[in-house]
N, C-alpha and C positions, 0 to 999 in steps of 0.2 A: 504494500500500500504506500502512495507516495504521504507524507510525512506532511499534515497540516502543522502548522506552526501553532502550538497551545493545545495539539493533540499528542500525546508520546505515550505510545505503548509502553506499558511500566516493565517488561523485560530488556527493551531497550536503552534505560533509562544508563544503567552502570554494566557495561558486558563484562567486567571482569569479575561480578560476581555472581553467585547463583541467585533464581529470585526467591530463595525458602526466608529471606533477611532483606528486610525492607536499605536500600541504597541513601551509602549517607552522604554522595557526592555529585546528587541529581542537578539537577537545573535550577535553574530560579522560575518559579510559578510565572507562567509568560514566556518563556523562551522555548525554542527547542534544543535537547542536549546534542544533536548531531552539526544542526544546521548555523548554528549564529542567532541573533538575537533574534523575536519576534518581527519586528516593526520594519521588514525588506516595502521599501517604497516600491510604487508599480515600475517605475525606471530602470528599477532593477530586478525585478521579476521578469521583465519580458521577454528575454533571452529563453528563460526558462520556462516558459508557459510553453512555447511552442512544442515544448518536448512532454512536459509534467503534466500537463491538464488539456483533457479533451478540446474542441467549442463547444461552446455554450453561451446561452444571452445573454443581457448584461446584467440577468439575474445574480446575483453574489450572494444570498440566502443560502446556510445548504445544511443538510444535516449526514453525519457519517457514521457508521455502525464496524467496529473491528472485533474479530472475537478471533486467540488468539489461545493456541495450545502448545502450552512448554512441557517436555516429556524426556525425561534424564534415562537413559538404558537400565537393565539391572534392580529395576523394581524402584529405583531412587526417587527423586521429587518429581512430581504433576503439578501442573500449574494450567487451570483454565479460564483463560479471562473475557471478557466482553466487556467493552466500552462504546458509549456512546457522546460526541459530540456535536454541537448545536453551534451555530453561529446565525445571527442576525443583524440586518442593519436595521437599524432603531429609524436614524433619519442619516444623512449625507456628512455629519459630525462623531455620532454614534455607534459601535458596531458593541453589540453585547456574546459575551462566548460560553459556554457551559460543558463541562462535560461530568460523566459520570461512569466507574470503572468498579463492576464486582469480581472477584477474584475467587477461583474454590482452589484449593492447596492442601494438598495432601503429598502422602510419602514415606520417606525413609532419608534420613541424613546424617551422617556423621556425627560422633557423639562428639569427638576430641582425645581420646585415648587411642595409644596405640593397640595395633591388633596382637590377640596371643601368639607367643612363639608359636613358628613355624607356619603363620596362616598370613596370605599377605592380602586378606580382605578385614579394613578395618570396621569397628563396631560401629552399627548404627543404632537411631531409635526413630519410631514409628512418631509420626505428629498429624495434624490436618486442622485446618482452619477456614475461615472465607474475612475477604478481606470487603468491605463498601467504601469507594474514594470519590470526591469531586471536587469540581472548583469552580468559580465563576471569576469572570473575570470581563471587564469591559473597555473599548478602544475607545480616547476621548481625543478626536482632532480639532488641533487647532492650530490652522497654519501649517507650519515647517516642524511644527510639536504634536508628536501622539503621547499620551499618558494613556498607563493601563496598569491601574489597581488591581488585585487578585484577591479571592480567600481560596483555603483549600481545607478539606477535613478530609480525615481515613480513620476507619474505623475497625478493629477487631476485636478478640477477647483479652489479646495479653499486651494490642496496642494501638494507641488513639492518637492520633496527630492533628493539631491546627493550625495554618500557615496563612500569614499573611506576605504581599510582595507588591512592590511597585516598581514599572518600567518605564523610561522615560525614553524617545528617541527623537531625535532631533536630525532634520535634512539639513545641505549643505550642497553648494554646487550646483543648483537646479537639480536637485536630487539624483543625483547621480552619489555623493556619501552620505549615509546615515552612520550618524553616531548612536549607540544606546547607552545608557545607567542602569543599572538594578540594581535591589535591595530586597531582600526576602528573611525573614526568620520562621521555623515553626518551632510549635510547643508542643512537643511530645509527654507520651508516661508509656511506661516499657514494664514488663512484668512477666514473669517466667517460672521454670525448675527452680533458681539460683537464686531465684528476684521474686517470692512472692507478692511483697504487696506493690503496688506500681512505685515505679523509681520516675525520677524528673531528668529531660534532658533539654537540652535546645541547639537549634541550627540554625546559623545565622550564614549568610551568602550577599558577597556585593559583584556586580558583574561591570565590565565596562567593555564594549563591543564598537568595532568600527567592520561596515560594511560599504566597499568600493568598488563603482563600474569601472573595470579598467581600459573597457572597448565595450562596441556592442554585442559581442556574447562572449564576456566573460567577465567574474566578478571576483573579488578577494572577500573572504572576511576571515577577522582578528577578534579573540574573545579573552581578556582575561578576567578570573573568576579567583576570590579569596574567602575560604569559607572557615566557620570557626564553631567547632561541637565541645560544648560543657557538659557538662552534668555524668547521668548513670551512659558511658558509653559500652556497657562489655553486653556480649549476646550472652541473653539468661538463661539458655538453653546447651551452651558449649561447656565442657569442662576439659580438665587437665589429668592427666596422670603426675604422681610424685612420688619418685622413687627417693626412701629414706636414709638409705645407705648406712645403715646400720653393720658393725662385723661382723652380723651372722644375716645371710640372706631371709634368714627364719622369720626375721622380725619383720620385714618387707612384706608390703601389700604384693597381690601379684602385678607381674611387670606389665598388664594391661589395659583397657577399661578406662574408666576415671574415678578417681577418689578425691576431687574437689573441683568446683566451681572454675571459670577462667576470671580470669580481673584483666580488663584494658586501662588503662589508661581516664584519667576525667575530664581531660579535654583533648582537642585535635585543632593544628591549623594548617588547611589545606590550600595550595595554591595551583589553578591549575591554567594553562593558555592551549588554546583553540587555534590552529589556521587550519582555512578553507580553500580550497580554490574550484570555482564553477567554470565550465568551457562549452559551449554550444559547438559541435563540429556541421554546419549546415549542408555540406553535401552528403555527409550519409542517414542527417536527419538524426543525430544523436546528441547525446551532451555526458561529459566527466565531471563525477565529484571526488576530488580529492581530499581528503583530510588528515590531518598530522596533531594529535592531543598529546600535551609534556605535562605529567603529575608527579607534586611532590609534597609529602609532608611531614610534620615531625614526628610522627612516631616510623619515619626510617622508609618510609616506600616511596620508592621515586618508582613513576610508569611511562611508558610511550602506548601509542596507540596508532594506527592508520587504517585508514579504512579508502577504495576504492569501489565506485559505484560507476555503471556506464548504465545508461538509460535511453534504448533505441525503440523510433519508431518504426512496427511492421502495420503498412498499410495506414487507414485513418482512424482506425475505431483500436488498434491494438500497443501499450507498452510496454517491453521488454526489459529489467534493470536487473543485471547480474552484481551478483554484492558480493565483497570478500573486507575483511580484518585480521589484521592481527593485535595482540594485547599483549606485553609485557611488564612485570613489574617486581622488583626486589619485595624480600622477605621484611616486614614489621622487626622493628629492632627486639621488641620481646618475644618475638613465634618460636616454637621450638616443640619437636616432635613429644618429648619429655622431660623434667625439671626435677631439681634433687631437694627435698625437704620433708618435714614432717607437718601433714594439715592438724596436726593438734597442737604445734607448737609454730603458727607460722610468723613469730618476729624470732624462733630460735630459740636454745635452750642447752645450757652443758647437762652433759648425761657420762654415768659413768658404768661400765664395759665388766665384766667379771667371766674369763673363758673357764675356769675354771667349771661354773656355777652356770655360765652363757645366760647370765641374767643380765637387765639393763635398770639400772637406776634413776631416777631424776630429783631434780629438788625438791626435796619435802618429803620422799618416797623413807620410809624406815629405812635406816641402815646407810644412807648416802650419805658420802659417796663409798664404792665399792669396788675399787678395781680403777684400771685406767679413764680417766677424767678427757671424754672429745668436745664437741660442740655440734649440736644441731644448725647448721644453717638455717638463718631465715629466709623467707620468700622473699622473691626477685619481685621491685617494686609494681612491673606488671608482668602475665605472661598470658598465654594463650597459644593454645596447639589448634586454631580454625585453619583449613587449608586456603582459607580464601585472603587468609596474610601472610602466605608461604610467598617464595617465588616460584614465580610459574608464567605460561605462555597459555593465550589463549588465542585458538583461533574459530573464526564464525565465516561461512561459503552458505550462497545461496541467491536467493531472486525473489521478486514479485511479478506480478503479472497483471495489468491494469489495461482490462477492455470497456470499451464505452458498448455498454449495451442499446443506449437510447440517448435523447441528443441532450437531456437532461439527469442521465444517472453511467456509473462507473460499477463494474464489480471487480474488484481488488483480491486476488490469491496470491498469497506468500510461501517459501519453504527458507527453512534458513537451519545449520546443522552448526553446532559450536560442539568443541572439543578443550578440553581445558588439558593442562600438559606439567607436571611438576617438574623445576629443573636445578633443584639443591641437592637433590641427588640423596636426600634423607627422608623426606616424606615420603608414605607409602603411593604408589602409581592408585589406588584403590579408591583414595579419600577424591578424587578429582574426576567430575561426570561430564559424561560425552551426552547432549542434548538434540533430537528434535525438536523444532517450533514453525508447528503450521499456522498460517491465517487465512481465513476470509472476512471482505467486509464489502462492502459497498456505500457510494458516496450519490446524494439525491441533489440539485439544484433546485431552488422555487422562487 
């Protein structure tokens, strides 16, 4: 499906991670995460209309339906979503947008322990849920100025989000550059296994985008995005294994599974830059997108991303758009397959050793100390064994297919195959899923 701007299929949102965990590095309410900012004036649309969008009147009403089914191999996560959105012009200043996206999610996903000797499939555990999201949002022109305030809500059992965002973009040039601004925060609450009662967090996002004709069919754009997560950041559903290391193995949990909780981090500053570049090639009737995304933040993950897309037309009624990506990105400064402490004593604790006896003491215990006097290490101040802050590559092939059935409506079918790939050479090959995701949808003019 071609990519309305304020419409984003929510697997699309973050490809480097699975969608069982809501993305903490989306877009700002009003943007699209692929494309650049919202606010492309028609100057610089029209290169690409010729390729993207059927004819049609000069109706601009439209409404679009996508429903879209993510499917991990191996019994792992399902994801089936259907969204709808709505756009209307109010009057000639006005344009109001809606959409609305349920989600049913179910599966099997990695717990965060390693697997038992000798098996190189690691533990999972069963979940399932449905997600309800929307947003409104509305384009206010004025002049060489659009604003577009947004709300957003998402709703679950274990987590509820409210976002507000405002966009500003501004022409230049006889519109040939638009500058944009953004500003978005939500207010989430997160709750889980780990996380009983709900925990508080927030995301806060500023974007500043420039968008340029650099001839008549092709265009640049530049996006950079600084975003800043507080609060309960760790998923409440991952844990860790910890080995205690103790002189007698005896005393050791077994070396797989989890026996605590993961802890991330309580805040995160993310900075991430966007280039684009669009090309209309007019003798074969096609047009390139190219794209180049550079992420980095402090808790230790720098990523690249590219993605090529060609979008040819067969015939008047038919478009063809072969998609490929690739994704890579370094391991989270605290990720680690397994971690050495005792969860009963996680700031640490001397303990003393008796082989004789192969007993273990601690303070306060009758009789301590008793034998050789070590130290429990305390927990490292974050960690987490999620595969999806290992390092690893991800790559996603595939296409849409967008025919004009009638001189007022489009039906849209997608296939798109992602493969995620570990490359620390320590994570197990196991914890990392190769996905189907189908679409259909169709787009209506009125």
């Amino acid at each position: 499906m071609t990519p309305t701007p304020g419409f984003t299929p929510p697997l699309e949102t973050c490809p480097e991670f699975s969608p069982e965990r809501r993305p903490e590095n989306g877009p700002i309410p009003g943007t699209h995460s692929g494309s650049g900012p919202l606010a492309w004036r028609p100057a610089l649309l029209a290169l690409l209309l010729l390729v993207f969008e059927p004819s049609r009147s000069q109706a601009e009403d439209r409404v679009e339906y996508l429903f879209e089914g993510y499917h991990e191999q191996d019994d792992r996560i399902a994801v089936n979503t259907s969204g709808v959105y709505v756009e209307k012009d109010l009057n000639p200043k006005l344009v109001l947008r809606g959409e609305f996206v349920y989600d049913a999610i179910s599966g099997a996903t990695p717990s965060g322990g390693p697997p038992p000797p000798g098996d190189p499939q690691v533990p999972t555990i069963e979940f399932s849920d449905r997600r309800y999201a929307g947003n409104l949002g509305i384009d206010i022109h004025q002049g060489r100025f659009t604003h577009t305030p947004s709300v957003s809500y998402s709703y679950e059992h274990d987590y509820k989000s409210f976002g507000i965002a405002y966009n500003e973009a501004i022409d230049f040039n006889q519109r040939n550059t638009t500058v944009s601004l953004g500003a978005a925060h939500n207010f989430d609450e997160v709750s889980g296994t780990y996380q009983p009662e709900f925990a508080s967090k927030g995301t806060t996002d500023f974007l500043l985008g420039v968008t340029q004709l650099l001839g008549p069919r092709t265009t640049f754009t530049f996006n950079l995005t600084l975003g800043y997560n507080d609060g309960y950041l760790t998923d409440p559903y991952k844990g860790v294994n910890f080995s205690y290391n103790y002189p007698d193995p005896s005393f050791d949990p077994t070396p797989w599974g989890v026996n605590a909780g993961e802890k991330r981090p309580s805040n995160r500053f993310r900075q991430v830059g966007f280039f684009g570049i669009n090309h209309y090639v007019k003798p074969v009737e096609g047009a390139l997108e190219t794209t180049f995304r550079l992420g980095h933040d402090d808790w230790g993950i720098f990523s690249q991303t590219v993605g090529l897309n060609w979008a040819q037309k067969l015939g008047r009624r038919v478009i063809l758009t072969p998609q490929f990506r690739f994704y890579h990105q370094s391991a989270a400064d605290f990720y680690a397959t397994r971690f050495t402490g005792d969860p009963a004593y996680p700031d640490g604790t001397p303990y003393s050793y008796n082989p004789d006896t192969n007993t273990l003491l601690f303070p306060g215990d009758e009789g301590y100390p008793d034998g050789t006097i070590s130290e429990v290490p305390a927990f490292p101040y974050a960690y987490s064994s999620d595969y999806r802050l290992s390092e690893m590559n991800t790559y996603m092939f595939g296409g849409t297919l967008q025919i004009r059935v009638a001189e007022m409506a489009t039906l849209n079918l997608g296939y798109k195959r992602y493969h995620m790939v570990g490359t620390d050479g320590v994570t197990p090959e196991s914890a990392y899923p190769t996905a189907n995701v189908y679409s259909i949808g169709f787009t209506l003019w009125f």
